[in-house]
C-alpha positions in Angstrom: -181.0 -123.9 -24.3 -183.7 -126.3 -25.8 -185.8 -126.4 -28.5 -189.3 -125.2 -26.2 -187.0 -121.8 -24.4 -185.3 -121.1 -28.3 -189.2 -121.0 -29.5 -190.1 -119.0 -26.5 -187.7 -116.6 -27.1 -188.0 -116.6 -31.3 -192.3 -116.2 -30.4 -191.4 -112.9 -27.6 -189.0 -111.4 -30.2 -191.5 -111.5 -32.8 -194.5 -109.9 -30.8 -192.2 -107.3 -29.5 -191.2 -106.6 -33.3 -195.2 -106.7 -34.5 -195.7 -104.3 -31.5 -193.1 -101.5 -32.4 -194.3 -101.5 -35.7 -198.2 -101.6 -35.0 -196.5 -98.1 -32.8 -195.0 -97.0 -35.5 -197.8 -96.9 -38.0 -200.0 -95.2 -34.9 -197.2 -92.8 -34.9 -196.9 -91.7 -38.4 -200.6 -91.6 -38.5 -201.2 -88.8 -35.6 -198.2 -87.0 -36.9 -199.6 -86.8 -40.2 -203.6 -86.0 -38.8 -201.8 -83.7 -36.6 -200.0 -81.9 -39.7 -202.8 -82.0 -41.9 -205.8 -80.9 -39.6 -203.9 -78.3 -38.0 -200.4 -77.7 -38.6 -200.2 -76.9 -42.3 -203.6 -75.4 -42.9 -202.6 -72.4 -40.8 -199.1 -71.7 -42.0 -197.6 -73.3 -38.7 -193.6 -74.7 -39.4 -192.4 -77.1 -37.1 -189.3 -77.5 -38.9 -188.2 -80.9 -40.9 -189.3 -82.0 -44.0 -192.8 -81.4 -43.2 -192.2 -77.7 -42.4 -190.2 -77.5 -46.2 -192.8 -79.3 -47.6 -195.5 -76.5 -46.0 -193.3 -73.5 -47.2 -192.9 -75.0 -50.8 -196.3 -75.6 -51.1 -197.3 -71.4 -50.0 -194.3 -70.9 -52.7 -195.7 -73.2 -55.7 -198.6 -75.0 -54.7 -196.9 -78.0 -54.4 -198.7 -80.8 -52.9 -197.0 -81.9 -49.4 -196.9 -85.2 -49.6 -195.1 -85.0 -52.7 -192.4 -82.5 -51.7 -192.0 -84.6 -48.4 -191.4 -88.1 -49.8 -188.7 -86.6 -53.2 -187.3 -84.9 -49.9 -187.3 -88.3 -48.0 -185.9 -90.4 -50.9 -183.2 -87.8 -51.9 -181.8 -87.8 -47.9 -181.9 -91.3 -47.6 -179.7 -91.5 -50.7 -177.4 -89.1 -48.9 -177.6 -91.2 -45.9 -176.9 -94.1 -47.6 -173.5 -92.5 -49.0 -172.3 -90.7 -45.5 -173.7 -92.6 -43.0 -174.1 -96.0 -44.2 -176.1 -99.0 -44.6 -177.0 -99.7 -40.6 -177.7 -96.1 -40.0 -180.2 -95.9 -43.1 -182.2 -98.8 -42.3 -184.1 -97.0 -39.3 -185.0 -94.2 -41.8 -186.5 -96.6 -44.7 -190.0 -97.5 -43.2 -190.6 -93.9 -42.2 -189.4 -92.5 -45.2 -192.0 -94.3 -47.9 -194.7 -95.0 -44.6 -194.8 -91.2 -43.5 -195.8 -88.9 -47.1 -198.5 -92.1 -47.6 -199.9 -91.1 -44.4 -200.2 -87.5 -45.0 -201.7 -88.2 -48.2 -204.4 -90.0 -46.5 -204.7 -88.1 -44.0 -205.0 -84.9 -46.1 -208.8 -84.5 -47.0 -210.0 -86.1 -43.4 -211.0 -82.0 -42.1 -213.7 -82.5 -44.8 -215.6 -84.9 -42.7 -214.2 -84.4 -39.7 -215.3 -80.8 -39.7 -213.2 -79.5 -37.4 -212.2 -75.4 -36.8 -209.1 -75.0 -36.9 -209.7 -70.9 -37.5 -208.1 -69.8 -33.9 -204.2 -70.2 -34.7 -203.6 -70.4 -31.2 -205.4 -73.2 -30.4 -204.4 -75.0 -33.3 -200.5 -74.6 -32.5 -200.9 -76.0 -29.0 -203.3 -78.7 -30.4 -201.4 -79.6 -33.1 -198.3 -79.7 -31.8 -199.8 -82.0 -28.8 -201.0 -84.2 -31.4 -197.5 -84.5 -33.1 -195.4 -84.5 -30.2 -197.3 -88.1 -29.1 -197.2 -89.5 -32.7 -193.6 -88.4 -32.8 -192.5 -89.8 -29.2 -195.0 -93.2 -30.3 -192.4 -93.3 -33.2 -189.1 -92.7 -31.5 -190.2 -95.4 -28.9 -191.0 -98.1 -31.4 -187.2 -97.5 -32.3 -187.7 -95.7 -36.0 -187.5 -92.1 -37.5 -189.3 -90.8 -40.4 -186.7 -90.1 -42.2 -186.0 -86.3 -43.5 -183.9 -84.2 -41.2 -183.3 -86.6 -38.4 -180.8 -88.1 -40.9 -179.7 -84.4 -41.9 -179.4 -84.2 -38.1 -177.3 -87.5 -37.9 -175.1 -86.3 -40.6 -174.0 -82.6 -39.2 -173.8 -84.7 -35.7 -170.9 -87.0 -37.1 -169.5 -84.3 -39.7 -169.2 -81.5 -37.6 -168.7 -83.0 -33.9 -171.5 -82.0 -32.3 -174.4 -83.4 -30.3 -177.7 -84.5 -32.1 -179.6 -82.0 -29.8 -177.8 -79.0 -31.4 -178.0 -80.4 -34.7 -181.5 -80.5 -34.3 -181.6 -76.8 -33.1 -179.6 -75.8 -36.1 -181.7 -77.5 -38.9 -185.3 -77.0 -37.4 -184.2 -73.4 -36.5 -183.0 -72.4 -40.1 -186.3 -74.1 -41.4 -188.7 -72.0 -39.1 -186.5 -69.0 -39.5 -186.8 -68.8 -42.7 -190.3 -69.5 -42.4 -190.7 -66.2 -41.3 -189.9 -64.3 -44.8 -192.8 -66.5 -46.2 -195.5 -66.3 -43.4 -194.6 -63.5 -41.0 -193.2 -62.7 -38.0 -196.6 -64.0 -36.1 -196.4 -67.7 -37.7 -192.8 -67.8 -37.0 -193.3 -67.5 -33.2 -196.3 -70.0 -33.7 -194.2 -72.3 -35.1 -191.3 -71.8 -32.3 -194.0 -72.9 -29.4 -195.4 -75.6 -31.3 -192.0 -76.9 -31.8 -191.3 -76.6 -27.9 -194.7 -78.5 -27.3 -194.1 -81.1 -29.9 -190.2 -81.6 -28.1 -192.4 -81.5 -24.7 -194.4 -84.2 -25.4 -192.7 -86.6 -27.6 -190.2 -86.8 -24.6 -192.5 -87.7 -22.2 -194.3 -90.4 -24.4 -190.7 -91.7 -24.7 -189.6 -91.7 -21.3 -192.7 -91.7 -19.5 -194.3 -89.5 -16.5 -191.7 -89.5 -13.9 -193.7 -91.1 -10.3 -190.3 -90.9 -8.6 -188.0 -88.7 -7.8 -184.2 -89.5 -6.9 -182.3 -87.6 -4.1 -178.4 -87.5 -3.9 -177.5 -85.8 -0.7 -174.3 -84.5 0.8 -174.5 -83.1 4.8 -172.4 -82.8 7.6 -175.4 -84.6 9.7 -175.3 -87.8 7.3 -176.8 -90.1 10.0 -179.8 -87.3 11.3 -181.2 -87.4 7.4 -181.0 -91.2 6.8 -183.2 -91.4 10.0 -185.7 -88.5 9.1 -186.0 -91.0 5.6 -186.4 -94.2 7.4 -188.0 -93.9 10.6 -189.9 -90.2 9.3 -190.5 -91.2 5.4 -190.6 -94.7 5.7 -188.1 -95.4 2.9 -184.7 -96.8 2.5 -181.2 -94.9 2.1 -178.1 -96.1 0.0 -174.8 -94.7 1.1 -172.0 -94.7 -1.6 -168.1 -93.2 -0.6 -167.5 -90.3 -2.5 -164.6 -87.3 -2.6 -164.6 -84.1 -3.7 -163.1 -83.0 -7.0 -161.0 -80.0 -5.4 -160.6 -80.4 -2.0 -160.1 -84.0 -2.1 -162.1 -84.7 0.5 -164.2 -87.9 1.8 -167.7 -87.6 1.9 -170.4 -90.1 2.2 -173.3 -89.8 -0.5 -176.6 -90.5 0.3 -179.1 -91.6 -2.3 -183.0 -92.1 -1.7 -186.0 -92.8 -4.1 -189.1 -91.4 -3.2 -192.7 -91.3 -4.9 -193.2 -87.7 -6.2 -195.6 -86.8 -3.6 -193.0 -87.4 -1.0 -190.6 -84.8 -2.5 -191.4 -81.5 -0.7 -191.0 -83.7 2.7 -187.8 -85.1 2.1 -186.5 -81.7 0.5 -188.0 -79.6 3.0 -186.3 -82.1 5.7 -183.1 -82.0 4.7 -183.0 -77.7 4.7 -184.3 -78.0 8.5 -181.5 -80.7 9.4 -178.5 -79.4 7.9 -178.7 -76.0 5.7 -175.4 -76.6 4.5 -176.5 -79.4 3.1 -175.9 -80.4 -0.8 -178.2 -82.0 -2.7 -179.0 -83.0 -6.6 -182.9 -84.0 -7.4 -183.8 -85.7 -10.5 -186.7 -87.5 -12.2 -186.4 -91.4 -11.7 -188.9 -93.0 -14.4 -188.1 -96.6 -13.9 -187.1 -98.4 -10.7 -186.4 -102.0 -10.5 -186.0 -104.7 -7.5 -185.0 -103.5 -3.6 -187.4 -103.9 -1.2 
């Protein structure tokens, strides 16, 4: 490699670093604007730290920002003893960036002026509002710390995935929640948490614009024609054989825009009805004609 490419490369690695943390900082600040203008003012728990940090506060008047960065420091420690030092580092910037931003953030409905009365439409508004801060974060590659690293920790100490981890803290926190604000905020909290989930996946991954067709049928050669010379697109055939019966089938795979999916699907239950299929969302596609 010489000295002009190694430059190249050192100058793209460093832009792509300045732009995942110029993401990051836009994360933390709609998460916090999102928590302060409507998420906490109206008793609304979406689990984590922040959702501790809004239940001590209705317990001891507490200020939030407070609660959430002792809480951030103290799991980070932890971290740092059960997880180690690579696994910590993602936490650190969120951990000290994130309770700054909410003390920023926390007066803004003064000028802002905005009513945040109707708890309904603050719950799907707020959790809209975090769900793209949080998916802005996750994308840059960082966390904010708090319970994604108690999260991490029950993953690795008691075997199981990070999703159910995730379900298991954030639901004791909103459950709980329930002795402190009622029954009615609790199931608030629950649909803001499905919104924020929602949305931070689909900042991370992207609106699907494809959709990705794996097909098994006796009439193998009548659908790859219906999706060439009907469709217009191209057909990949990979050998496959059945788990139980052992048998040889050939497995047809096709990538279609998403307002091509209803033809194709549609297709295929007029050629062969027998016919199985898998569809799944295809976010990124790369090279082919």
């Amino acid at each position: 490699m010489n000295l002009f490419s190694k430059n190249k490369n050192i100058i793209v690695k460093r832009q792509s670093l300045v732009k995942r943390i110029l993401e990051f900082v836009l994360g933390c600040f709609v998460v916090a604007f999102s928590y302060n203008i409507f998420i906490a003012p109206n008793g609304i728990v979406p689990g984590g730290v922040g959702g501790i940090a809004i239940i001590i506060n209705k317990l001891f008047n507490i200020d939030n920002a407070i609660t959430i960065f002792i809480l951030n420091i103290f799991l980070l420690i932890l971290s740092l003893i059960l997880l180690g030092k690579e696994k910590t580092k993602a936490s650190v910037l969120g951990t000290i960036l994130f309770p700054i931003m909410v003390k920023i953030t926390e007066n803004l409905n003064v000028w802002l002026q905005i009513d945040t009365s109707k708890i309904l439409l603050s719950s799907i508004s707020g959790a809209i509002l975090f769900g793209i801060g949080a998916g802005l974060i996750f994308r840059a590659g960082f966390t904010t710390g708090g319970t994604d690293i108690i999260n991490q920790i029950l993953s690795k100490y008691l075997k199981i995935t990070i999703g159910k981890s995730m379900l298991l803290s954030d639901g004791l926190i909103v459950i709980f929640s329930v002795f402190i604000f009622g029954i009615n905020h609790m199931l608030y909290s629950i649909l803001a948490l499905y919104i924020i989930s929602l949305i931070s996946d689909k900042v991370v991954l992207g609106i699907s614009d494809s959709k990705m067709f794996l097909i098994v049928t006796e009439k193998d050669e009548e659908v790859k024609d219906y999706i060439i010379k009907k469709l217009g697109h191209t057909v990949t055939v990979f050998k496959g054989k059945g788990g139980y019966k052992r048998e040889k089938d050939d497995v047809l795979m096709a990538i279609l825009p998403t307002k091509d999916y209803y033809l194709l699907r549609d297709g295929i239950r007029k050629i062969d009805k027998e016919a199985f299929y898998i569809i799944t969302d295809t976010y990124e596609v790369f090279g082919g004609e």
